[in-house]
N, C-alpha and C positions, 0 to 999 in steps of 0.2 A: 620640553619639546620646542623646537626652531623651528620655524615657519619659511619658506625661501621667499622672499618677492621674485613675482612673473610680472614683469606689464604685459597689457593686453596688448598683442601684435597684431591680433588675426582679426582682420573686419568683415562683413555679410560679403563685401564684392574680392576678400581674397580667398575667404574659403570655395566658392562655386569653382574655381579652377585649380586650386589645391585638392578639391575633388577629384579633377579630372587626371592631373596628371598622377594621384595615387592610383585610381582607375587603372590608367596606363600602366606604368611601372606595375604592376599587379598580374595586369594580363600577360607582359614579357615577361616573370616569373615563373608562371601559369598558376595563379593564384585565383582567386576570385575574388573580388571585392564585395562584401553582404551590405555591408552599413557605412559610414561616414558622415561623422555631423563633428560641429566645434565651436571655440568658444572664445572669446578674445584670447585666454590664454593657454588654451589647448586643444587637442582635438583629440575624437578619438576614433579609430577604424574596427573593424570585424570582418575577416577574410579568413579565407578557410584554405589549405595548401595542403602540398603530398609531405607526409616525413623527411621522404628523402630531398626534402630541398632543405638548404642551408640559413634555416633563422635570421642565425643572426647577419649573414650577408647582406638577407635582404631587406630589414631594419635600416643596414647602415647606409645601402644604395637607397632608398627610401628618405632619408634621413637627407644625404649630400644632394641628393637629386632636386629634390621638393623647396630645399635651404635656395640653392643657386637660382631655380627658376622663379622663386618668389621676389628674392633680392636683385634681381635683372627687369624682373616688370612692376616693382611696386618699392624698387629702391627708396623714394623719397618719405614712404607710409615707414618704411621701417627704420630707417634713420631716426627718427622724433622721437622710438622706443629706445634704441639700443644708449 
């Protein structure tokens, strides 16, 4: 069994707004967002959707969205990890 190293990216004052805009991106889905909480090195969500919307799209807009806004207002936090 191989173990992957994560460093801890995620600190107390990036998740309150990695909250927010999964919040966001959630509602233009029309998703709901139930839970969100996280951890230096991950997070986890619980949102509830219709079938007919597209997973995995919105995983990856989730994904691209949440990456660029984080590396735009906390560039200098996340440089020291990567």
């Amino acid at each position: 069994m191989t173990s992957k190293y994560r460093p801890k990216v995620f600190s107390a004052e990036m998740l309150q707004p990695l909250g927010e805009i999964v919040a966001d991106l959630s509602q233009k889905w029309d998703c709901q967002l139930i839970e969100f909480n996280g951890e230096g090195e991950n997070i986890h969500l619980l949102f509830q959707y219709f079938p007919q919307m597209e997973l995995t799209k919105f995983i990856n807009n989730l994904k691209t969205v949440t990456s660029k806004r984080l590396r735009n207002e906390f560039q200098e936090q996340i440089n020291k990890h990567v």
